[in-house]
C-alpha positions in Angstrom: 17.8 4.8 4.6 15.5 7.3 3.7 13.4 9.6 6.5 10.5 12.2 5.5 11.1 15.9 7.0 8.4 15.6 9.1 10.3 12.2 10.4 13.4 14.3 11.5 12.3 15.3 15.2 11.2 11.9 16.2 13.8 10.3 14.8 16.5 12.6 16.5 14.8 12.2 20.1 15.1 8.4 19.6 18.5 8.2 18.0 21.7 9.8 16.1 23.4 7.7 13.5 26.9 8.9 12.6 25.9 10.3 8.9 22.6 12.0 7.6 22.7 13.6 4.4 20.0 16.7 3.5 19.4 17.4 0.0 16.8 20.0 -1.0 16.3 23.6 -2.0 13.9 24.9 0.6 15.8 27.4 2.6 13.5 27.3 5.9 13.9 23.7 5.9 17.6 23.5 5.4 17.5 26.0 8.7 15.8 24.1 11.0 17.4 20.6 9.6 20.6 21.8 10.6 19.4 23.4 13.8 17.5 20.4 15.2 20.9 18.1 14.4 22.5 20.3 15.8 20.9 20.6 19.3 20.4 16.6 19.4 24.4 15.9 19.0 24.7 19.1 21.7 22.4 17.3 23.9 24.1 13.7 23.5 28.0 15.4 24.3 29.1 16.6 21.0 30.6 19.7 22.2 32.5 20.2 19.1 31.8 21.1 15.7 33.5 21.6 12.4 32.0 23.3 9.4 33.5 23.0 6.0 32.4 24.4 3.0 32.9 23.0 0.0 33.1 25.2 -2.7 35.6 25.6 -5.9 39.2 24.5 -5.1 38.4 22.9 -2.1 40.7 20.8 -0.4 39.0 17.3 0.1 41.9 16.6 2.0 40.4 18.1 5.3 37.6 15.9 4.8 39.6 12.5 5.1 42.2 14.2 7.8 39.3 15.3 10.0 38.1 12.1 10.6 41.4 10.6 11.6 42.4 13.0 13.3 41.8 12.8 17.3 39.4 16.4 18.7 41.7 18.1 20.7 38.5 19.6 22.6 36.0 17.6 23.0 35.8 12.9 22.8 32.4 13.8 20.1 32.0 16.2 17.3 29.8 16.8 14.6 31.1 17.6 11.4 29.2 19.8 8.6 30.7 19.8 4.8 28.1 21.6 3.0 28.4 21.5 -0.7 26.2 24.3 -2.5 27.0 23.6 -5.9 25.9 19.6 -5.4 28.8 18.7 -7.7 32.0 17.8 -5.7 33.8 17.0 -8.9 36.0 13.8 -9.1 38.5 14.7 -6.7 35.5 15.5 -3.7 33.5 12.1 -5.2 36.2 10.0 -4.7 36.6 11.3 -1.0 33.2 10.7 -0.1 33.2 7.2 -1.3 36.3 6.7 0.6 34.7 8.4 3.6 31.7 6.2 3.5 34.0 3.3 3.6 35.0 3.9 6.9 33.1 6.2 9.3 34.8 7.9 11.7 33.9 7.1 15.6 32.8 9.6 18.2 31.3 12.0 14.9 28.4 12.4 13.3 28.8 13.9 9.8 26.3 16.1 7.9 26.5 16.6 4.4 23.6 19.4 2.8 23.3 19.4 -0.8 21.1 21.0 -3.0 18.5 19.2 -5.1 20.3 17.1 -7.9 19.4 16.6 -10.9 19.4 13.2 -12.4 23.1 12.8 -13.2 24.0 13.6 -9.3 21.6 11.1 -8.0 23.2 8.5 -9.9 26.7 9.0 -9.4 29.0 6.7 -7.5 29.5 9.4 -4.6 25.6 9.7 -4.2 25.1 6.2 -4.1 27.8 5.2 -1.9 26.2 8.0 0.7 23.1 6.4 0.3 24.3 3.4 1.2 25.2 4.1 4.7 23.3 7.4 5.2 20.0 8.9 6.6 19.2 11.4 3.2 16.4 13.3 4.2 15.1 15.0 1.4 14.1 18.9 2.5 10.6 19.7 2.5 8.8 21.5 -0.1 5.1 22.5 0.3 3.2 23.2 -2.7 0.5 26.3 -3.1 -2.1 23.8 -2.8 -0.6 22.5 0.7 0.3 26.0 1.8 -2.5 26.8 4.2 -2.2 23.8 5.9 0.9 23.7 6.6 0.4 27.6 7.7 -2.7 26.2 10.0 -0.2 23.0 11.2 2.0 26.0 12.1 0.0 28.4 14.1 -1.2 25.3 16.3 1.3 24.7 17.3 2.3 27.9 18.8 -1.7 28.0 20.1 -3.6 29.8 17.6 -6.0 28.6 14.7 -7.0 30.5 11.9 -10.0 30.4 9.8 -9.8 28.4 6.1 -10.6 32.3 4.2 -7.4 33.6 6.3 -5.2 30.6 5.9 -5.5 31.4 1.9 -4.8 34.9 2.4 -1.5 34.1 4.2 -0.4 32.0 1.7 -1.1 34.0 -1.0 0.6 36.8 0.5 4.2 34.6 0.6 3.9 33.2 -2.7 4.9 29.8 -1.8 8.0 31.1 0.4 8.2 29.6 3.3 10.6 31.7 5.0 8.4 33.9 4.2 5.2 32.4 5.8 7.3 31.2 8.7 8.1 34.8 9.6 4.8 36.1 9.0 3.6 33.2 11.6 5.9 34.1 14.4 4.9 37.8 14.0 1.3 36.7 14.5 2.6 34.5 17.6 4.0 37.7 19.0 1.5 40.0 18.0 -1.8 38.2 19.6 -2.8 35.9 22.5 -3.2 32.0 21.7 -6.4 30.9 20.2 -8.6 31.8 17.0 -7.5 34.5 15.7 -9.8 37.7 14.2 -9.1 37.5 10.1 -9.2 41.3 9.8 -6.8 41.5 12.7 -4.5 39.2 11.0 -5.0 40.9 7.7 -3.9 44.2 9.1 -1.1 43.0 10.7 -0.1 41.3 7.9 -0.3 43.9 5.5 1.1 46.5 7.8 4.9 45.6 7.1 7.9 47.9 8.0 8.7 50.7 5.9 11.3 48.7 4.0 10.3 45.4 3.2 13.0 42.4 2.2 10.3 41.2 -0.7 10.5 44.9 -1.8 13.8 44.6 -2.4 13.2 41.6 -4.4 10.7 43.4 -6.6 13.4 46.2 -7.1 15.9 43.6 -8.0 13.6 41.8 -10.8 12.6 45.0 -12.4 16.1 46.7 -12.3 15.8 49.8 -10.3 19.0 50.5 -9.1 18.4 53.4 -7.0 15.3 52.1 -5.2 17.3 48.6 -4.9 20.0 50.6 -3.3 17.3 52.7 -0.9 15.7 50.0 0.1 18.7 48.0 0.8 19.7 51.1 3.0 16.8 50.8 4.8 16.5 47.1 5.8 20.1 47.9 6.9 19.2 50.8 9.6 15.9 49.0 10.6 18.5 46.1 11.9 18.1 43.2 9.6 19.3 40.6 9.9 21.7 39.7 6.8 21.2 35.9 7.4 17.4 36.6 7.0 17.7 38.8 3.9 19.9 35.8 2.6 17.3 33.3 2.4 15.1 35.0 0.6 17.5 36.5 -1.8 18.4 32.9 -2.2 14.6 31.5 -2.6 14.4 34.0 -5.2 17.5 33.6 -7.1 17.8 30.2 -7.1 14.0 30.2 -8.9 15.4 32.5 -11.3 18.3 30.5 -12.0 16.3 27.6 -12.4 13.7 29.3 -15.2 16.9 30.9 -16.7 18.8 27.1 -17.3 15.5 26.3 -18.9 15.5 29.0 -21.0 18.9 28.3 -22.3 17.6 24.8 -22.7 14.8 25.9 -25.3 12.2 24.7 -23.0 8.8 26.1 -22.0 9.2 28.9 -19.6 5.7 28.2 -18.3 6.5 24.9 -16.6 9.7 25.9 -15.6 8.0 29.0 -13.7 5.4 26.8 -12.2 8.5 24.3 -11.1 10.2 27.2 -9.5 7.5 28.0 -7.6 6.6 31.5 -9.1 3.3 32.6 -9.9 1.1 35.6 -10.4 2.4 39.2 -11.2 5.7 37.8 -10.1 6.3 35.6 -13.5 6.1 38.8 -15.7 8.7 40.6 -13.6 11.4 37.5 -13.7 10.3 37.3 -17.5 12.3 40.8 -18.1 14.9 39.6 -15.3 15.8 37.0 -17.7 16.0 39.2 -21.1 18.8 41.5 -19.3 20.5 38.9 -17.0 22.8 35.9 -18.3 23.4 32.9 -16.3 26.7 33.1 -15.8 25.9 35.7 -13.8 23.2 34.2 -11.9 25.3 31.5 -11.6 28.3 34.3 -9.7 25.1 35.7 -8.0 24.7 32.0 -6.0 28.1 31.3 -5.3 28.6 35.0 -4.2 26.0 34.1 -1.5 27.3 31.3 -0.3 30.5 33.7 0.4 28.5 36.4 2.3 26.3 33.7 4.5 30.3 32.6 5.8 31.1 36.2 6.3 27.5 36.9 8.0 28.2 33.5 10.3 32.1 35.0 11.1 33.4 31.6 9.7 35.2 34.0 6.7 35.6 37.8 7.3 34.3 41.1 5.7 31.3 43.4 6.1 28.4 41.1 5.2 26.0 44.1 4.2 28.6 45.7 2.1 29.0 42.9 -0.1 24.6 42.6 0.0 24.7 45.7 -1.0 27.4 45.3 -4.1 25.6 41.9 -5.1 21.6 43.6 -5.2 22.8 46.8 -7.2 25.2 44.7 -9.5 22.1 42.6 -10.5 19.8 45.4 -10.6 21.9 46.9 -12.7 22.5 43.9 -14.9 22.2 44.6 -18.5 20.7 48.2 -17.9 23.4 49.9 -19.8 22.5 47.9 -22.7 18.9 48.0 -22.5 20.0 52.2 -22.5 21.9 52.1 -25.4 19.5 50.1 -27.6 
């Protein structure tokens, strides 16, 4: 069975079915997929949770002995195995066919994955979870869509914003909506319910910290190591949080991994930047990300986040902004030495 984001809160105060599966690459969505789950199985007595993560050299095993095994804290659980890559491989298909075969009782089981491509969605593991799943495919708004969403969005936290505002906003996030949903709760906290004043919101908008997080991101594309490194210093002391820094880094890496596969595939960079949702200014600064940056190393970049959002939730250990830090200056230096030597 298929359900439509949108679908996901009604459906979860009605009723939980033992295996949903979320598949998308929109990183505000994924966050409050999981967290709504989450607080519905919380709310029906699943007091326990396991989280795997299934990553290169995985041991499927776990998957198959955690549901036989009997929760030594709790009679319901929920289970997470989150797979970033969206490729299990043959060992980690073969489990979740076998999984789906027999559904453990007393569980429900998530399973995120990422957006696949056309192979993924036709594989035997992806079929045999669509068999017996809920897949709820993760929203994605398009620029078009923005401000409406952004208008959906401040109702419901009371305040309504004129059409010329609800333009400016979006324009102003570039399609992120991480980025927009931020900007929205600011505006919740900054002013009373009702219409708000557009200059008001324009100010406030505009009027960002000292050291911004899409700032960074600017300093990353263009690589400029030391103002990368600055402004990484200073997101750090005006407390951050590393989880939030994550999801845009990965909104805007994952776009430029997605242009860059294109590239290597000889195909046209300008469909592949509207695809990956970049616009604007922005295109020519990824255009000269991908001349010094391979993707291999975008490709280390991704998986390198998926290790520091386990270290930033404590499920692996280490200093989370330490190894920010050493991932934004390694790709802002990326290919500089060469470009030097040239």
């Amino acid at each position: 069975m298929r359900l439509a984001f949108e679908q996901l809160d009604g459906h979860l105060d009605k009723e939980l079915r033992p295996l949903y599966v979320f598949t998308g690459d929109e990183p505000l969505s994924l966050r409050e997929g999981v967290d709504a789950l989450r607080l519905a199985a919380k709310k029906r007595g699943f007091d326990e949770r396991l989280s795997y993560t299934a990553e290169r050299n995985f041991n499927w095993q776990q998957l198959t002995a955690s549901g036989q095994s009997i929760s030594l804290f709790s009679s319901r659980r929920l289970l997470e195995v989150h797979i970033p890559s969206g490729k299990p491989g043959i060992e980690g298909g073969k489990a979740l066919q076998a999984y789906c075969e027999r559904l453990p009782e007393d569980t429900v089981t998530l399973i995120t994955l990422p957006k696949l491509d056309k192979a993924g969605q036709s594989s035997a593991w992806f079929s045999a979870l669509e068999r017996v799943a809920t897949v709820v495919p993760l929203q994605n708004v398009d620029i078009d869509r923005l401000p409406a969403w952004i208008g959906r969005r401040l109702q419901a936290q009371g305040q309504q914003a004129d059409p010329g505002t609800l333009d400016f906003l979006a324009n102003q996030v570039e399609g992120n909506l991480l980025a927009a949903h931020q900007e929205i709760q600011k505006l919740g906290l900054l002013f009373p319910t009702g219409k708000l004043d557009p200059e008001a919101v324009r100010e406030a908008v505009l009027n960002v910290s000292r050291f911004d997080v899409f700032q960074l991101g600017d300093a990353l594309l263009d690589g400029d190591v030391a103002r990368t490194a600055r402004i990484l210093q200073g997101l750090e002391a005006e407390g951050v949080q590393p989880l939030a820094l994550l999801g845009v880094l990965a909104w805007l890496l994952r776009g430029v991994t997605r242009v860059k596969l294109a590239e290597s595939r000889g195909e046209n960079l300008a469909n592949a930047m509207q695809q990956a949702k970049i616009w604007g200014d922005r295109q020519a600064q990824v255009r000269r990300m991908l001349a010094r940056v391979s993707l291999r190393q975008l490709q280390a970049a991704m998986l390198k986040m998926a290790e520091i959002d386990k270290i930033s939730k404590g499920i692996a250990t280490g200093k989370p902004w330490l190894e920010i830090s050493r991932l934004c200056v390694g790709l802002a230096r990326a290919g500089t030495r060469r470009r030097a030597s040239a």
